[in-house]
VOPA-880644 format. One record per residue (C-alpha): x, y, z. Coordinates in steps of 0.001 Angstrom, whole numbers, padded with zeros to 6 digits, always signed. Layout:
VOPA-880644
XYZ;...
end
This chain:
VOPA-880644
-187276+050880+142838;-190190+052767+140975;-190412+053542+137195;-192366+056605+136661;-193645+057668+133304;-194221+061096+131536;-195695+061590+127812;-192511+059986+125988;-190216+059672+128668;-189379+058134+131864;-187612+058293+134956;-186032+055724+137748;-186313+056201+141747;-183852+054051+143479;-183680+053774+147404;-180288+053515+148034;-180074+052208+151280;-183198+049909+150476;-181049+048503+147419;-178073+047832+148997;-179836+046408+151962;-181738+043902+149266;-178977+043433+147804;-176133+042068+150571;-179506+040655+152743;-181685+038537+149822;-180146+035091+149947;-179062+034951+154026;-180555+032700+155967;-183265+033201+158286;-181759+033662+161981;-178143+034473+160603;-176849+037991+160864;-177845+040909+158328;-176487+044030+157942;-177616+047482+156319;-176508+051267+155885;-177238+053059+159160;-179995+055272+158183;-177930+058422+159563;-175751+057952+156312;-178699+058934+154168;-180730+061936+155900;-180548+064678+153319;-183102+066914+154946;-184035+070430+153830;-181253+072932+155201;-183998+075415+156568;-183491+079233+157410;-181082+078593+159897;-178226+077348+157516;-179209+079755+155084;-179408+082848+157903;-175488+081534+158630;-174487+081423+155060;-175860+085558+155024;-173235+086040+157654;-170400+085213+155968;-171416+086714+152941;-172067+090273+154451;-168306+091817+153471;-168321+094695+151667;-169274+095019+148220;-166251+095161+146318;-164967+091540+147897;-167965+089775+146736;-167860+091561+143182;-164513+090326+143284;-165280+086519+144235;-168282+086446+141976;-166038+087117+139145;-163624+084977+139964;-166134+082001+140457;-167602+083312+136747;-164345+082751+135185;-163624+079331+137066;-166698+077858+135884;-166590+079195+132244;-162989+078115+131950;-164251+074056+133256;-167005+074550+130504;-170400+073633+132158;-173622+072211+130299;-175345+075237+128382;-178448+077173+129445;-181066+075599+127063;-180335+071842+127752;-180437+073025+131486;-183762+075267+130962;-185439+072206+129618;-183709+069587+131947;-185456+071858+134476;-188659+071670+132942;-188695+067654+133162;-187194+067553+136737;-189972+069135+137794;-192406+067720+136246;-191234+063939+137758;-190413+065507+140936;-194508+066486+141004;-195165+062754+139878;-193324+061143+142716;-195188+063613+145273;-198389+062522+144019;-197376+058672+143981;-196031+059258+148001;-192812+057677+146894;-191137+059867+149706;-192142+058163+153265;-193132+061220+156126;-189529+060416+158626;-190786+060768+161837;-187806+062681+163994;-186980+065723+161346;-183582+066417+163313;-180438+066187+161679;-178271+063644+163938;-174518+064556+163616;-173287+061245+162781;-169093+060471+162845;-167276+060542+159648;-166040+057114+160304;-164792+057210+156201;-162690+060014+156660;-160380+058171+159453;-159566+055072+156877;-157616+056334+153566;-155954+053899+151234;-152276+053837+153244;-154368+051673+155864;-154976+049042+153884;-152434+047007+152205;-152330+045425+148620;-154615+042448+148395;-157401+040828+146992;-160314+038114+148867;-163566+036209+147860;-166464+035456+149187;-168223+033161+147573;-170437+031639+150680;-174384+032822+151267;-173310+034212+154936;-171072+037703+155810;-167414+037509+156553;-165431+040025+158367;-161700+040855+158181;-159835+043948+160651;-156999+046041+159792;-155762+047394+162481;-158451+048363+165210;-160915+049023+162291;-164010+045540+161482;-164760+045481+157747;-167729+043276+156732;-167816+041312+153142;-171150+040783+152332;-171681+037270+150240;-170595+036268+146885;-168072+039134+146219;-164506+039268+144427;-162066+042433+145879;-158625+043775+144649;-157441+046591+146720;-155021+047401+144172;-153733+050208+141979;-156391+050628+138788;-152817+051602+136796;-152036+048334+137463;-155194+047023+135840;-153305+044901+132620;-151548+043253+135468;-154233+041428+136613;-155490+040170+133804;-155182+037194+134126;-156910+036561+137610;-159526+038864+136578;-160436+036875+133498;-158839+033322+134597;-160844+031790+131698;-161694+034394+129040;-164843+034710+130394;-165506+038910+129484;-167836+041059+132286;-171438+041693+131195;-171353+044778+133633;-168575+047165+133684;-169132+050314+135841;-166697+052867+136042;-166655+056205+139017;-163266+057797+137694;-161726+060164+139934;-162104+062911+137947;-160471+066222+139337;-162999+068085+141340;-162755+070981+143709;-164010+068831+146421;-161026+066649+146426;-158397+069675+145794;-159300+071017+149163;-159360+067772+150969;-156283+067127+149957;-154959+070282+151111;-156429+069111+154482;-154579+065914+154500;-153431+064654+151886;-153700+060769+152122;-157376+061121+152202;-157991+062763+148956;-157277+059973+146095;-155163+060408+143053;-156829+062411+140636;-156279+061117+136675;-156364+062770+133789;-157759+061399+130126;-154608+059995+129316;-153955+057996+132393;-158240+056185+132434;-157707+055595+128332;-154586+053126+129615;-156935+051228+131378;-157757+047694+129290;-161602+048034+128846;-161144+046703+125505;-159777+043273+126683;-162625+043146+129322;-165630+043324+127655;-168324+041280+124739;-170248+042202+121935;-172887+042607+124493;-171567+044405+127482;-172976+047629+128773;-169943+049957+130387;-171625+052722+132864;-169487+055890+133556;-170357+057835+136337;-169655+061643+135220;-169414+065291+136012;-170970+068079+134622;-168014+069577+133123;-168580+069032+129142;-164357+069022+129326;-165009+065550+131150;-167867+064540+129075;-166342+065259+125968;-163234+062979+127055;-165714+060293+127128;-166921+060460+124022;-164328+061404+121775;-161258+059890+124066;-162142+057396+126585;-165276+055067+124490;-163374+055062+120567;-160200+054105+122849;-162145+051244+124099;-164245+050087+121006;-167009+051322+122425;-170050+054001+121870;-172347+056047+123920;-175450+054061+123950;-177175+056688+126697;-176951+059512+128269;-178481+060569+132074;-178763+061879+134510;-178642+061511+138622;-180867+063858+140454;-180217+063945+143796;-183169+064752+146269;-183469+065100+149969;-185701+062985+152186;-189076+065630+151129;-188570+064534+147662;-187428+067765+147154;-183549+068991+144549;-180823+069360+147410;-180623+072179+145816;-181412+074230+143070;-180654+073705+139307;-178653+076504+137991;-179606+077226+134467;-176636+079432+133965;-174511+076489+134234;-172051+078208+136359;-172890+077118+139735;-173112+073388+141577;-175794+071438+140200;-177834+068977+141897;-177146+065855+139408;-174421+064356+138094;-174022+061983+134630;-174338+058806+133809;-172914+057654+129964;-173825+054097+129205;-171796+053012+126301;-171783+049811+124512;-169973+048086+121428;-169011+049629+118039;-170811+046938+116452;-174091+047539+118033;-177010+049175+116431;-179205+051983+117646;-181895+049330+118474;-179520+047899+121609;-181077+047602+124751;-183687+050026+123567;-185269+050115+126764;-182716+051579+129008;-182164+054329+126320;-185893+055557+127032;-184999+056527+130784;-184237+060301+131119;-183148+060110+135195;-182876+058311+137734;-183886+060023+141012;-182532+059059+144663;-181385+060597+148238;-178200+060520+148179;-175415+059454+151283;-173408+061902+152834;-170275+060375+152257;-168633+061929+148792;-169117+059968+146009;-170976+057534+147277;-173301+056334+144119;-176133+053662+144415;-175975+050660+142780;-177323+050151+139151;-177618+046467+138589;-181061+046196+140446;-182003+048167+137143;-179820+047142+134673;-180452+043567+134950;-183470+043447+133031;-180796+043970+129885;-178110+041611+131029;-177880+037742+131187;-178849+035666+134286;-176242+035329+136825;-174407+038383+135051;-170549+038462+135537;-170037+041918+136840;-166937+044359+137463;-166628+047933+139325;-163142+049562+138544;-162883+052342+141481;-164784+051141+143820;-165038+052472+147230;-168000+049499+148565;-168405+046185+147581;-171325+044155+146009;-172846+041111+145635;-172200+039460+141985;-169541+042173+141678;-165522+041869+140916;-164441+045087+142780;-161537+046915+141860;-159498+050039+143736;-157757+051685+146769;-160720+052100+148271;-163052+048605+147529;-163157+048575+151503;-163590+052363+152561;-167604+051714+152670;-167595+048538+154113;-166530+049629+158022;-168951+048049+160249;-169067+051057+161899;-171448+052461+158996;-173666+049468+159180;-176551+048513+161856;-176437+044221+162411;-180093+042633+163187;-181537+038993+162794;-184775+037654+160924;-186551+035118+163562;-188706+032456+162244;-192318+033544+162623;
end
């Protein structure tokens, strides 16, 4: 994890794989087995001329088709009511500007073998209906492993699952919270509808997963789950209909505020944007949101430090929605030991009460590489 600093503000890089590796790996002792993220899963490399030569192909129909898509995409993307052009122009402006930073810093290690390696989509054979309704703990130093059906799952240590229903969140209460102790952590990765998902599910339909509308996330309990001092993070969109459902639905629903806003810029293993940021706000962009939101009661002096970071920067996995982990960072602002909770989760972590359909999608061993540390 770096922390780079321009003028006033500043930005985060977080390895994912590195993290998570740290992360299950830290406490396990010396000569038992170790896992991490098989590096496949996280080579974003520059598309080159080729893919772009191929995408020229399909787009050479005659003029008056792709008029007639380009309108239609213009009205689609006005109607979902994307982030304007200034806040983009200038989001542009400071992208760049860290992007340079981290180039001169060699943040970005040379990878030796530039090919792309097809690796299986292990994570789109497993969809919720494989996995029954349950819940487990590990609460030893060491991994654990449990199979459904012909598939291995590993559980790295000291880690609380529910695959279970988020609607049925109020339900369980009372194991989540067996003695009133609130979570000091709270993240939230809603599944928010998304084209993405629409056509998946058109593909086959158990392995898109239910999409929810404002309504159906403001049932969820937040309110009951959280202290005076709790930080919620909500991963987000860039559709200002979603972001505005956070802030003037979701949050006052919940008692809460938005304490910060960010963003995720997602770069490919040259340090380069995966692709480019449209500033007419009408195309993909290459970030996403993060809203960090925290009591009512709370003044604008809370956590002051984690309001002063503008992005955070990282290479993101090829499987969908896969998000790295933000306690490594966060826990500068939270207590020791903090009691942590991830409501949609599709991997599990360390310290973490996982919650979802999906807590175990991540966690096939066939996505992971085994080794051992020796004793020098």
């Amino acid at each position: 994890m770096y922390k780079l600093e321009i003028r006033n503000k500043t930005a985060i890089y977080l390895d994912h794989r590195e993290l998570i590796k740290n992360m299950y790996n830290n406490d396990i002792a010396v000569g038992m087995e170790m896992f991490e993220l098989r590096e496949e899963i996280f080579h974003f490399h520059d598309r080159g001329i080729d893919f772009e030569d191929r995408n020229a192909i399909k787009r050479s129909k005659t003029e008056e088709y792709k008029l007639a898509v380009k309108v239609r995409k213009s009205k689609k993307r006005k109607s979902e009511n994307y982030t304007s052009t200034p806040e983009l122009s200038n989001l542009q402006i400071i992208i760049e500007e860290f992007l340079h930073l981290m180039e001169q810093e060699k943040i970005f290690k040379p990878i030796e073998n530039n090919e792309i390696e097809i690796f299986p989509r292990h994570w789109e054979e497993i969809s919720s209906e494989d996995f029954p309704k349950f819940n487990g703990t590990n609460a030893t130093d060491a991994y654990q492993r449990c199979k459904f059906g012909v598939h291995s799952f590993i559980i790295p240590p000291r880690c609380k699952f529910y695959n279970n229903n988020v609607d049925e969140l109020t339900k369980l209460l009372p194991q989540l919270m067996p003695t009133s102790e609130f979570f000091d952590l709270i993240v939230l990765d809603p599944p928010w509808r998304n084209k993405y998902i629409r056509r998946l599910k058109r593909a086959k339909q158990e392995l898109g997963y239910k999409m929810l509308n404002t309504v159906e996330l403001s049932q969820m309990p937040i309110e009951r789950l959280v202290h005076k001092q709790s930080i919620l993070a909500i991963w987000c969109t860039n559709s200002q209909d979603h972001q505005r459902a956070i802030v003037e639905e979701l949050l006052p629903k919940w008692n809460l505020r938005v304490l910060h806003i960010m963003h995720w810029v997602k770069v490919n293993t040259k340090g380069q944007l995966i692709g480019p940021i449209d500033t007419s706000g009408t195309k993909k962009q290459p970030f996403e949101m993060i809203y960090l939101a925290c009591h009512l009661e709370n003044g604008k002096d809370f956590s002051i430090e984690l309001q002063k970071v503008t992005a955070i920067f990282s290479i993101p996995s090829i499987v969908h929605s896969h998000k790295p982990p933000l306690l490594p960072w966060l826990k500068n602002v939270l207590p020791d030991n903090p009691n942590c909770l991830e409501i949609f989760a599709r991997y599990l972590q360390p310290e973490f009460t996982s919650i979802g359909l999906e807590v175990l999608k991540l966690m096939d061993e066939r996505l992971y590489s085994s080794y051992k540390e020796n004793l020098a």
